[in-house]
C-alpha positions as CSV (number, residue, x, y, z in Angstrom):
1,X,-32.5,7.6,84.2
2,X,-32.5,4.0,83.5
3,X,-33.5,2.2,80.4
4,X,-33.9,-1.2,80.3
5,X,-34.0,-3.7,77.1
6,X,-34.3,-7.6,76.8
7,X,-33.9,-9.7,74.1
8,X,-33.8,-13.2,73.8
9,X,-37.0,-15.2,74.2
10,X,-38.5,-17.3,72.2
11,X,-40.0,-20.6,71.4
12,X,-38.0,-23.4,73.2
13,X,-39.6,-27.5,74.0
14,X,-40.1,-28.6,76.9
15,X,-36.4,-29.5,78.6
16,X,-34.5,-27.3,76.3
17,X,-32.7,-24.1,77.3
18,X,-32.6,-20.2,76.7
19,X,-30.7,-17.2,77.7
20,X,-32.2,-14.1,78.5
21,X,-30.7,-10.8,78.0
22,X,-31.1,-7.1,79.7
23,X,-29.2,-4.4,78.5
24,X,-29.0,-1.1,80.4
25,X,-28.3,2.3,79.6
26,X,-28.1,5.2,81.8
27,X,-26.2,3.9,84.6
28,X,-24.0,0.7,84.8
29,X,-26.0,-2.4,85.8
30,X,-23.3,-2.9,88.6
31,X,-24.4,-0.7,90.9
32,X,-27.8,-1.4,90.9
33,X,-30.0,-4.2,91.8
34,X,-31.5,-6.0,89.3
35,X,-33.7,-8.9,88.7
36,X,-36.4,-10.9,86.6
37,X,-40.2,-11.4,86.8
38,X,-42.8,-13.1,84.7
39,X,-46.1,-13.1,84.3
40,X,-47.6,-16.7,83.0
41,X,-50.9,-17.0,81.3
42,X,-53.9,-16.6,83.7
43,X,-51.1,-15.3,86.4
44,X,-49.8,-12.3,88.2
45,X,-46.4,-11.0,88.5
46,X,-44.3,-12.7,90.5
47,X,-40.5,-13.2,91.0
48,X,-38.1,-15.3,89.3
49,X,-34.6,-13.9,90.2
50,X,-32.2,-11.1,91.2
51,X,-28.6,-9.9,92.1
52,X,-27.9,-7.4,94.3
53,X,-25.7,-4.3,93.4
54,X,-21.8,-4.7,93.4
55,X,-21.8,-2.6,96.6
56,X,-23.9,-4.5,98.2
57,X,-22.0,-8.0,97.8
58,X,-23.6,-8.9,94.3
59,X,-25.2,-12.0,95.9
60,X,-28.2,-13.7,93.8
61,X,-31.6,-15.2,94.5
62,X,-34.1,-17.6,93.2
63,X,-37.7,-18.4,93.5
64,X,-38.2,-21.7,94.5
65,X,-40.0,-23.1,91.0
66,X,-36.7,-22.4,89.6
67,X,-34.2,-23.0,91.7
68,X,-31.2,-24.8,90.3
69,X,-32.6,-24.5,86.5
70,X,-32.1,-20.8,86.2
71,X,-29.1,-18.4,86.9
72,X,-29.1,-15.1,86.9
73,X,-25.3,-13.3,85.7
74,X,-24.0,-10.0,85.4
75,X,-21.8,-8.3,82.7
76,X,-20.5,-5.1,84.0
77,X,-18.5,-4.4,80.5
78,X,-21.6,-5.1,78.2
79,X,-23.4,-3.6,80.9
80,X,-26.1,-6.7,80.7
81,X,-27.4,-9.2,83.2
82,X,-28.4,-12.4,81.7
83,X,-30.9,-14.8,82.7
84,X,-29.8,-18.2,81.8
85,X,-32.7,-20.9,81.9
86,X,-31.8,-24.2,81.1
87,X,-34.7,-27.8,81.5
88,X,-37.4,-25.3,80.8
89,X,-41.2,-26.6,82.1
90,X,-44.1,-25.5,80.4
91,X,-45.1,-24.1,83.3
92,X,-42.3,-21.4,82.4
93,X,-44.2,-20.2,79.5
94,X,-44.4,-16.2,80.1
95,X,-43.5,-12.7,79.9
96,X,-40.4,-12.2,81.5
97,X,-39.7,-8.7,82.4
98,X,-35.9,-7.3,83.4
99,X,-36.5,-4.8,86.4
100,X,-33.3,-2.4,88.5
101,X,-33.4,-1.0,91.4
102,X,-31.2,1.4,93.2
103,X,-31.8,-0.3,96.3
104,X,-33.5,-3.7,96.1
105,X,-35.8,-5.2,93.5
106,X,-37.5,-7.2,95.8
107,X,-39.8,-4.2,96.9
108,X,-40.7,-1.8,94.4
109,X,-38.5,-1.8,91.5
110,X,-37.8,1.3,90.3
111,X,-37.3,0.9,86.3
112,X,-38.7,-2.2,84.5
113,X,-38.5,-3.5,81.0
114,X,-41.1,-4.1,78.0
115,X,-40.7,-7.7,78.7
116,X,-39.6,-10.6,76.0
117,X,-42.1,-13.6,75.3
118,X,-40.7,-17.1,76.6
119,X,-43.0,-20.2,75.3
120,X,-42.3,-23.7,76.1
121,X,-43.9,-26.6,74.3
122,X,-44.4,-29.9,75.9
């Protein structure tokens, strides 16, 4: 029911900044949970950020390894939440993958992205 596309990765040096993009179709990104994962080289998934539905206050949260470097936005006209990382790490070099969730994102999410390639150089 949900389709999910990001664009916007690429190849960034070390303290630069990018901004992530996930565009939805099927249902408006505001009433649905939705967040961003990555899986680093050598790594599993793990989380990085969401933002709970409008309907359920719309609050956000961070993973502590990027706290206060990332944000994580939502716009319900372009029906898009963004993912805006600014004094990127190498250590931030990953997949990143957009996931929603009717619910919560921080269980299972139910519809996930095919991720966009984020690589920063020292």
């Amino acid at each position: 029911q949900v389709q999910l596309v990001e664009s916007g990765g690429g190849l960034v040096q070390a303290g630069g900044s990018l901004r992530l993009s996930c565009e939805a179709s099927g249902r408006t990104v505001s009433s649905y949970a939705m967040g961003w994962f990555r899986r680093g080289p050598g790594k599993e998934r793990e989380f990085v950020a969401r933002i709970r539905s409008m309907w359920n206050g719309g609050s956000t949260y961070y993973a502590d390894s990027v706290k206060g470097r990332f944000t994580i936005s939502r716009d319900n006209a372009k029906n898009t939440v963004f993912l805006q990382m600014n004094s990127l790490k190498p250590e931030d070099t990953a997949v990143y993958y957009c996931a929603a969730d009717p619910i919560s994102v921080a269980t299972r999410p139910a519809y996930w992205g095919q991720g966009t390639q984020v690589t920063v150089s020292s």
